[in-house]
PyMOL Python script that loads the backbone (N, CA, C, O; Angstrom):
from pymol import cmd

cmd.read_pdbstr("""\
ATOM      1  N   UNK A   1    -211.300-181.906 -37.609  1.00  0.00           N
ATOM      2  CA  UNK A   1    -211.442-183.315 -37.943  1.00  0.00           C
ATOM      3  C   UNK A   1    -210.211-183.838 -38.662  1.00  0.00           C
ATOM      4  O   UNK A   1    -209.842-185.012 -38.642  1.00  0.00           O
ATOM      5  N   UNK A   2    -209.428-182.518 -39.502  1.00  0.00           N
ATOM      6  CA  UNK A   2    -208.425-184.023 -40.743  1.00  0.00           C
ATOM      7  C   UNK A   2    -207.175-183.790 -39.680  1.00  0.00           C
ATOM      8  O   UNK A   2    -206.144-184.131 -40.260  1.00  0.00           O
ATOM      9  N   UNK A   3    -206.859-183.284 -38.184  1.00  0.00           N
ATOM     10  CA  UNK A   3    -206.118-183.654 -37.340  1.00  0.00           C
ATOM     11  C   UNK A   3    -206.077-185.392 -37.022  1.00  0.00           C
ATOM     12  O   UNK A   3    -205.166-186.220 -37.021  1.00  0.00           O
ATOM     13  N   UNK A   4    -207.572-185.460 -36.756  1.00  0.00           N
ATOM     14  CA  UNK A   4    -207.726-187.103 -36.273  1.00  0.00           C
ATOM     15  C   UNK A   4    -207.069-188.137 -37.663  1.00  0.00           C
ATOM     16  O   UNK A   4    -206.318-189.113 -37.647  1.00  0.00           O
ATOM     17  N   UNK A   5    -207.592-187.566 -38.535  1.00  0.00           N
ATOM     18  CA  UNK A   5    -207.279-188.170 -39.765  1.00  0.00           C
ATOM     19  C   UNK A   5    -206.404-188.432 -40.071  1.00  0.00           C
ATOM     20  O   UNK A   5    -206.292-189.621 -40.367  1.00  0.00           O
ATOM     21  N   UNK A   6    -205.068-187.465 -40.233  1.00  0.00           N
ATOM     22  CA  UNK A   6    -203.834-187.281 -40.580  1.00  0.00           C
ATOM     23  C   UNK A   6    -203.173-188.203 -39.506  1.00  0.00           C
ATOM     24  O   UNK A   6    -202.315-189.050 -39.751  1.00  0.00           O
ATOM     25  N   UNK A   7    -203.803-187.856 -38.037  1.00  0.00           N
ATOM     26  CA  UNK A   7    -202.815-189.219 -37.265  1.00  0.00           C
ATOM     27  C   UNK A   7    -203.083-190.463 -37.893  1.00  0.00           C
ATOM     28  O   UNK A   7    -202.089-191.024 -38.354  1.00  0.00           O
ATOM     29  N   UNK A   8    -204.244-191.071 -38.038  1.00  0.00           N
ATOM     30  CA  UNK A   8    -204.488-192.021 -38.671  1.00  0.00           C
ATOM     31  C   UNK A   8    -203.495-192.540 -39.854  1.00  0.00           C
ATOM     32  O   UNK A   8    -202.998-193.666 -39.848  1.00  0.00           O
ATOM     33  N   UNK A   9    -203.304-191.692 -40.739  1.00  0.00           N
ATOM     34  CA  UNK A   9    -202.216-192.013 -41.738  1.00  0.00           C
ATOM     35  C   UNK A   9    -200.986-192.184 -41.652  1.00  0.00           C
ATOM     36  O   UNK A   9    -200.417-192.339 -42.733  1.00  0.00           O
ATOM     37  N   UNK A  10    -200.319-192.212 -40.680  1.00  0.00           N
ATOM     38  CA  UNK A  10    -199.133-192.152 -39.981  1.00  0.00           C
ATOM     39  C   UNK A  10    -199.278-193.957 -39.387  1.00  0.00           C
ATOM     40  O   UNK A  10    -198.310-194.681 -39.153  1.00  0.00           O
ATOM     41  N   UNK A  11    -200.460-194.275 -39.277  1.00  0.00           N
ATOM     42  CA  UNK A  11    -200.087-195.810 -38.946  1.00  0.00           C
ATOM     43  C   UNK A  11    -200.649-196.469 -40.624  1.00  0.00           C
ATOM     44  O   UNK A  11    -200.170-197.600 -40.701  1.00  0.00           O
ATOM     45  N   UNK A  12    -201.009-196.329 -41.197  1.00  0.00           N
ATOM     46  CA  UNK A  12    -201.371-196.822 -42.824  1.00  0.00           C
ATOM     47  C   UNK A  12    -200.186-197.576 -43.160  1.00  0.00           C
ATOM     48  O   UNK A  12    -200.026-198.765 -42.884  1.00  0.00           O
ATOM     49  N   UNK A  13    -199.106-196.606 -43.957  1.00  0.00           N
ATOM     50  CA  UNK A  13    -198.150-197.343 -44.482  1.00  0.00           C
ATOM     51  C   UNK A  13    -197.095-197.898 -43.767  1.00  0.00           C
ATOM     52  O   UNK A  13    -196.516-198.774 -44.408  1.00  0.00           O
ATOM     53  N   UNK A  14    -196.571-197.650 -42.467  1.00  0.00           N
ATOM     54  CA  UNK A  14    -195.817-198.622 -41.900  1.00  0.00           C
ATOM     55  C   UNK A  14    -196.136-200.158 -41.063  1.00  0.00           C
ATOM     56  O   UNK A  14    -195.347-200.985 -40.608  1.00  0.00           O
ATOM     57  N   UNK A  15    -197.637-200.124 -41.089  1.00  0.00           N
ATOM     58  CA  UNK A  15    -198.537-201.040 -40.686  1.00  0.00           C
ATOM     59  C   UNK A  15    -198.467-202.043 -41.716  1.00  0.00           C
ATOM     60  O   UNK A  15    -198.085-203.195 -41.508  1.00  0.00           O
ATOM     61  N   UNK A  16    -198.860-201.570 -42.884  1.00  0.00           N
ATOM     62  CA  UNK A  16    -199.037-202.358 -44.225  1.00  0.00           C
ATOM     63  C   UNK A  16    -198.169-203.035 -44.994  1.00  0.00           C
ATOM     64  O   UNK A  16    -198.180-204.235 -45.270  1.00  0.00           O
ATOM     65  N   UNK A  17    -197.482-202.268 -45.297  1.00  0.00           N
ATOM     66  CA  UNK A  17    -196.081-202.615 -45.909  1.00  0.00           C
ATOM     67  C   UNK A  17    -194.566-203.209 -45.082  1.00  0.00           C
ATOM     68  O   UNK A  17    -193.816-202.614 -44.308  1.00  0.00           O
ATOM     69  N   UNK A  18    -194.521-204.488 -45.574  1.00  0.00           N
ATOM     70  CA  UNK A  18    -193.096-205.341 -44.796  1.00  0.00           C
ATOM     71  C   UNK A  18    -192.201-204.660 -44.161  1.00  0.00           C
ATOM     72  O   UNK A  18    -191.823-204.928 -43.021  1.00  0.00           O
ATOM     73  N   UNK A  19    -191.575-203.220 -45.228  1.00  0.00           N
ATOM     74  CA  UNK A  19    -190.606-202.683 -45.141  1.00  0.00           C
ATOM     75  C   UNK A  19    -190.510-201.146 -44.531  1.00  0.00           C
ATOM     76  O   UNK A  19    -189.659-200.260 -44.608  1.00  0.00           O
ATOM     77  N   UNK A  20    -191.956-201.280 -43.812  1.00  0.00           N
ATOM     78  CA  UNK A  20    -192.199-200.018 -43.438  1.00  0.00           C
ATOM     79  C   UNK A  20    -191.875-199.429 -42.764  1.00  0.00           C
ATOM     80  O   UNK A  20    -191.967-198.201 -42.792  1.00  0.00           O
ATOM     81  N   UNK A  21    -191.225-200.297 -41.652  1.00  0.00           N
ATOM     82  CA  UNK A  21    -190.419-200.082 -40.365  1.00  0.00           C
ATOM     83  C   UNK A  21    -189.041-200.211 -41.005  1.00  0.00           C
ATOM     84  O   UNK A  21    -188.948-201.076 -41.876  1.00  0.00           O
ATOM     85  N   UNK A  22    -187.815-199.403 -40.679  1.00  0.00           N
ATOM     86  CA  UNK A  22    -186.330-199.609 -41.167  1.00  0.00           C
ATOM     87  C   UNK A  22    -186.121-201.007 -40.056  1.00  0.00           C
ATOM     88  O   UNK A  22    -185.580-202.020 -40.501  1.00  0.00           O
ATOM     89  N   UNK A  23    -186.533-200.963 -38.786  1.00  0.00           N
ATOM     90  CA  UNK A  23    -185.872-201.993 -37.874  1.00  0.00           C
ATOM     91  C   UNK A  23    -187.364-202.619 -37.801  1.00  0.00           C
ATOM     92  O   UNK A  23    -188.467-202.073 -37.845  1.00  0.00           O
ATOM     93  N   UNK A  24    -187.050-203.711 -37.698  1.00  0.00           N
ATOM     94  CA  UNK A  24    -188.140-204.697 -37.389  1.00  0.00           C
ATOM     95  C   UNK A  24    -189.857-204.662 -37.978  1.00  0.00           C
ATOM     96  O   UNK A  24    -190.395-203.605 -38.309  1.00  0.00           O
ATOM     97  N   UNK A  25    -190.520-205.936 -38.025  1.00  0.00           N
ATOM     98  CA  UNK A  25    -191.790-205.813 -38.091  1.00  0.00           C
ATOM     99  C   UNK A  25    -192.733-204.471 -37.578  1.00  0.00           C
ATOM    100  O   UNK A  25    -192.411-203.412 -37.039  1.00  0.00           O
ATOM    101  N   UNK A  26    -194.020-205.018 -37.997  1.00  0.00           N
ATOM    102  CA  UNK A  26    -194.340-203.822 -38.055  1.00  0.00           C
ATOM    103  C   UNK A  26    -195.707-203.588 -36.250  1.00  0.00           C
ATOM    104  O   UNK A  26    -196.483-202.792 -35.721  1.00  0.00           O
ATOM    105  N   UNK A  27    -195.026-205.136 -36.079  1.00  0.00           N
ATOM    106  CA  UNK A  27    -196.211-205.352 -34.394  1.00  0.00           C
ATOM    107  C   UNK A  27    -195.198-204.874 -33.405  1.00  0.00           C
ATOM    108  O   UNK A  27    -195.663-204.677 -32.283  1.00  0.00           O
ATOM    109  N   UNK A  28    -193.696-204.600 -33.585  1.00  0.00           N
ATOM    110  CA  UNK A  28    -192.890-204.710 -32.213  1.00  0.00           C
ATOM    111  C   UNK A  28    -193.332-202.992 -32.461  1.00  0.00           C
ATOM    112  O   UNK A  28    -193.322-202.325 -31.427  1.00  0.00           O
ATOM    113  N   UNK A  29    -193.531-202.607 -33.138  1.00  0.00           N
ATOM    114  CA  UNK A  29    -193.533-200.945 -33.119  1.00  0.00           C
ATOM    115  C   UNK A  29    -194.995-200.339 -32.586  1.00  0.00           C
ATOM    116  O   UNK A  29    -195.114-199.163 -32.240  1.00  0.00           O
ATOM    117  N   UNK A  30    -195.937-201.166 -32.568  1.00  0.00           N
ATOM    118  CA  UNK A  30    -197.294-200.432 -31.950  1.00  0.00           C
ATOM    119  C   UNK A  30    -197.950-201.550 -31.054  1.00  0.00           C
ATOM    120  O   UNK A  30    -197.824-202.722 -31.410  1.00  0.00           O
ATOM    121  N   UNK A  31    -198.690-201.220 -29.833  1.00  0.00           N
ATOM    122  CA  UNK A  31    -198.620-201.789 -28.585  1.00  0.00           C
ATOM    123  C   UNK A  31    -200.252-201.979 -28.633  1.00  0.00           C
ATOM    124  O   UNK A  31    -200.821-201.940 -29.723  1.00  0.00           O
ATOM    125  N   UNK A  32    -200.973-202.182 -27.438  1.00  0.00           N
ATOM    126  CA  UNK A  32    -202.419-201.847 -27.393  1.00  0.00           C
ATOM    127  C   UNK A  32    -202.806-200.440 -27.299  1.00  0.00           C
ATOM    128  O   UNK A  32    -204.003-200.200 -27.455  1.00  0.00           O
ATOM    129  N   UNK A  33    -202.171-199.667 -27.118  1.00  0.00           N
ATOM    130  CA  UNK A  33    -202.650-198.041 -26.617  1.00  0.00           C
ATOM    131  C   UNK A  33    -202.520-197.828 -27.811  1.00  0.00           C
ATOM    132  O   UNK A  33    -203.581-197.782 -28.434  1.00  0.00           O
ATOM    133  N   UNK A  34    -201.677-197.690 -28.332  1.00  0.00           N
ATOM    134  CA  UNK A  34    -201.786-197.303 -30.157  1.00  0.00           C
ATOM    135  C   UNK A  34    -202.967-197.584 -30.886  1.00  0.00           C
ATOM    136  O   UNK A  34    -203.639-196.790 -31.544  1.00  0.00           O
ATOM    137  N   UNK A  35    -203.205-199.136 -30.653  1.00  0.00           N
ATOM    138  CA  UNK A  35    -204.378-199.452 -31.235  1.00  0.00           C
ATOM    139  C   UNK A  35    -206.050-199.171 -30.423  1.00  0.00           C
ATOM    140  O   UNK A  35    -207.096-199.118 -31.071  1.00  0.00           O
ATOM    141  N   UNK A  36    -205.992-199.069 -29.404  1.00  0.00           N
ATOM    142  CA  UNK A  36    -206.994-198.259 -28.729  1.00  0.00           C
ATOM    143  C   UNK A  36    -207.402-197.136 -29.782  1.00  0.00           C
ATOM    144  O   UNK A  36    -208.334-197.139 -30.587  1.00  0.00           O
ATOM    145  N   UNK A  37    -206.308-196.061 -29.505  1.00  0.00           N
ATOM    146  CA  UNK A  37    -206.247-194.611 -29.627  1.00  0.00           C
ATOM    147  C   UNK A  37    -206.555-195.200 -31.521  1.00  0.00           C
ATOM    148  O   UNK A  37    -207.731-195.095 -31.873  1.00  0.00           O
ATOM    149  N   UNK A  38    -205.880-195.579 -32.250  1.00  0.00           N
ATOM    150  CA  UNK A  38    -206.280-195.125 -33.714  1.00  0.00           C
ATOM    151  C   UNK A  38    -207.819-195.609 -33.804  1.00  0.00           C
ATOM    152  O   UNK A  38    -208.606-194.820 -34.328  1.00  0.00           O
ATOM    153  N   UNK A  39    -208.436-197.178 -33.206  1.00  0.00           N
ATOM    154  CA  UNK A  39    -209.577-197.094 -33.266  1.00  0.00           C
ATOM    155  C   UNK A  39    -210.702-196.174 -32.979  1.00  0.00           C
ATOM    156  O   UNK A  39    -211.692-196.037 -33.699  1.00  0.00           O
ATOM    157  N   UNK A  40    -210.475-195.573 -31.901  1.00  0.00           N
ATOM    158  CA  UNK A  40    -210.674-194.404 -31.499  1.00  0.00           C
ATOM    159  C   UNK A  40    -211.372-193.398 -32.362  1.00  0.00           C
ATOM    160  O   UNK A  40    -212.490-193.097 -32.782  1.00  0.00           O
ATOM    161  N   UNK A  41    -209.819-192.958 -32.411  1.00  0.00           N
ATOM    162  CA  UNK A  41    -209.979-191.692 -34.013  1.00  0.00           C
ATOM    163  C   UNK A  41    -210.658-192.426 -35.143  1.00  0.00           C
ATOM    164  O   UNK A  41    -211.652-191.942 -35.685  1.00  0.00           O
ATOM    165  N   UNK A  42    -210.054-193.784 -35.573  1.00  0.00           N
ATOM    166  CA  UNK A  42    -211.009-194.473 -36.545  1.00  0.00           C
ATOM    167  C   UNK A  42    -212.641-194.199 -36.939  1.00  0.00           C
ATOM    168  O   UNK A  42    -213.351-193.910 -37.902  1.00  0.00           O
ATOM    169  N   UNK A  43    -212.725-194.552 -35.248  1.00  0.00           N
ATOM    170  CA  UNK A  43    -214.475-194.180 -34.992  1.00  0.00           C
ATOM    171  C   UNK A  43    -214.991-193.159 -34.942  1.00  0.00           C
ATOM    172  O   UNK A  43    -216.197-193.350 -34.786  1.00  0.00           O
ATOM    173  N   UNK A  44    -214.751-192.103 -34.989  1.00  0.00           N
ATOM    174  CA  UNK A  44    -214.744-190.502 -34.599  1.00  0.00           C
ATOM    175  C   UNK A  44    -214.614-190.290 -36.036  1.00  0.00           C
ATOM    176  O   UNK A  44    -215.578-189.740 -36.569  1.00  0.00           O
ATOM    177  N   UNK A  45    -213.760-190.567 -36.678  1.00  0.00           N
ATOM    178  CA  UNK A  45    -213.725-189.795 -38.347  1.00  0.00           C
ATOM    179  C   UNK A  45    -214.890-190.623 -39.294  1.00  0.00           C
ATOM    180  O   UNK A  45    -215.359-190.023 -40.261  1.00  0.00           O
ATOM    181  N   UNK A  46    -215.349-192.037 -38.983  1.00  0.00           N
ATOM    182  CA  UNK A  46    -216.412-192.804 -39.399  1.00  0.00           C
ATOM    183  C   UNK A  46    -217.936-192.145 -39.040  1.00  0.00           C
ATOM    184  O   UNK A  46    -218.990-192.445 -39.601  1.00  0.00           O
ATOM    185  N   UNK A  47    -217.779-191.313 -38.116  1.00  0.00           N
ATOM    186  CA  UNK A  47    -218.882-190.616 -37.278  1.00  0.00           C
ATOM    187  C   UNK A  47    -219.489-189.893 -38.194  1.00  0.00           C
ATOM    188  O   UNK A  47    -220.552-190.107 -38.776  1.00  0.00           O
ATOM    189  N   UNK A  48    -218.388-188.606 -38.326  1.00  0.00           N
ATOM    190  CA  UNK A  48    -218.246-187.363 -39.223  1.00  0.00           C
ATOM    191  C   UNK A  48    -218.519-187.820 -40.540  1.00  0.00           C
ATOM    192  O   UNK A  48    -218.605-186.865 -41.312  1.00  0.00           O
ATOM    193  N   UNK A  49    -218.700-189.015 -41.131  1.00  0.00           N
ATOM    194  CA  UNK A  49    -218.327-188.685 -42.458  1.00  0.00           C
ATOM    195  C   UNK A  49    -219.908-189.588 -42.775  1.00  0.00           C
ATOM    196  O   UNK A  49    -220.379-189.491 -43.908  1.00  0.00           O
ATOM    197  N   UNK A  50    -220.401-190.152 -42.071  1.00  0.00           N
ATOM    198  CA  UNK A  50    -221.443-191.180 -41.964  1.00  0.00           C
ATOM    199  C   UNK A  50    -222.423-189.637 -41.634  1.00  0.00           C
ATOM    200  O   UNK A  50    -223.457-189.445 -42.273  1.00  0.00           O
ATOM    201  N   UNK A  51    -222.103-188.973 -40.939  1.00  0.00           N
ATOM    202  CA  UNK A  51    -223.321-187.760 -40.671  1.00  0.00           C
ATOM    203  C   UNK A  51    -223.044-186.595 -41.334  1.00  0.00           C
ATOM    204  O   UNK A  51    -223.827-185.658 -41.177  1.00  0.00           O
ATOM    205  N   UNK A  52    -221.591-186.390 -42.416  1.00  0.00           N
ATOM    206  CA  UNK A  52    -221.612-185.712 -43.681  1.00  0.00           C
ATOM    207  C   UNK A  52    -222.921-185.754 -44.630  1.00  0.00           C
ATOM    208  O   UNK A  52    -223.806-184.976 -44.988  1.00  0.00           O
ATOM    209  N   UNK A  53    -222.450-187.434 -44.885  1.00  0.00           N
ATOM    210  CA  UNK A  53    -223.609-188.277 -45.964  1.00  0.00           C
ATOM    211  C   UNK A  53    -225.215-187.824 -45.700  1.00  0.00           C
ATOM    212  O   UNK A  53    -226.043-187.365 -46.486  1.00  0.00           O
ATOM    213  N   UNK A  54    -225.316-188.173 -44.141  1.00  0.00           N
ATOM    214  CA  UNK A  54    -226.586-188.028 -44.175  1.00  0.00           C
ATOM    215  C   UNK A  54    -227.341-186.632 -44.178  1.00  0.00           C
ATOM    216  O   UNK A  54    -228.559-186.492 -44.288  1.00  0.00           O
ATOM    217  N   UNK A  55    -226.508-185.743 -44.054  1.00  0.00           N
ATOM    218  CA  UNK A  55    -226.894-184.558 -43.730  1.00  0.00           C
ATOM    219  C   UNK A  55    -226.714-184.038 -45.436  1.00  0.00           C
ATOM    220  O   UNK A  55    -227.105-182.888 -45.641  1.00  0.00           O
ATOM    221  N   UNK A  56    -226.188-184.754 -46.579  1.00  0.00           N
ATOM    222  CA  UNK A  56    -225.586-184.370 -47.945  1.00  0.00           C
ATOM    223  C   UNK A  56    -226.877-184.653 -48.500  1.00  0.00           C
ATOM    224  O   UNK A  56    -227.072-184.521 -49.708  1.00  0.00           O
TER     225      UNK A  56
END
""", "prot")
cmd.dss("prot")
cmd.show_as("cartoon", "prot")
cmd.util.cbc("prot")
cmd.orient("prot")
């Protein structure tokens, strides 16, 4: 699972922050497949952690 995760964090701070990208904004750098795929994993690690809880 912290595979899915860890990709996830790799779009966090250059997403967020102005200066996160050295060249340009931070939309010319991720496309729709990017955002597919992190929702994706998004949903998949929301899964796991929602049926952590319930199973806690």
């Amino acid at each position: 699972m912290d595979e899915r995760a860890r990709i996830l964090d790799n779009y966090y701070v250059p997403a967020r922050y102005p200066n996160g990208h050295v060249e340009g904004p931070a939309y010319e750098h991720y496309g729709s497949l990017h955002s597919s795929q992190a929702l994706d994993r998004a949903r998949t690690v929301l899964g796991f952690v929602r049926k952590a809880l319930a199973d806690g």
